[in-house]
Phi, psi and omega in degrees: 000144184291146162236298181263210174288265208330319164313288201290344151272348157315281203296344170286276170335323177273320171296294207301319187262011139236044153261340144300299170286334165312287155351285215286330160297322202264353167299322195276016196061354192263167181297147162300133169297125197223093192342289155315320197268328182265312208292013187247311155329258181352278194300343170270348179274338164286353187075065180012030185236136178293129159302356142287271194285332160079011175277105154326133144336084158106041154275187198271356153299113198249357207216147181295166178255329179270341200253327195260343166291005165325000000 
């Protein structure tokens, strides 16, 4: 639930792209993307590894190398 301004355009924001991407699969002909149901597709086309960073998946590295120098 929003609690302030800044919440409620993040999340107005987050519905418009992915009613946009929803939109742009079904132009492209494809199923809409569905997070739980695609991610196991995803994580073997990367090689169980993040795609940033190239850190296997459930090693004792817990945090992207690209993402946690934020």
């Amino acid at each position: 639930m929003p609690r302030g301004r800044p919440d409620i355009a993040n999340t107005a924001l987050r519905i418009f792209l992915q009613e946009m991407g929803a939109a742009y699969d079904e132009e492209r002909k494809r199923p809409p993307y569905k997070g739980g149901k695609h991610f196991e597709e995803i994580k073997d086309f990367f090689g169980g590894r993040c795609c940033y960073c190239g850190v296997e998946f459930g090693s004792t590295t817990r945090l992207c190398r690209i993402t946690s120098s934020q």
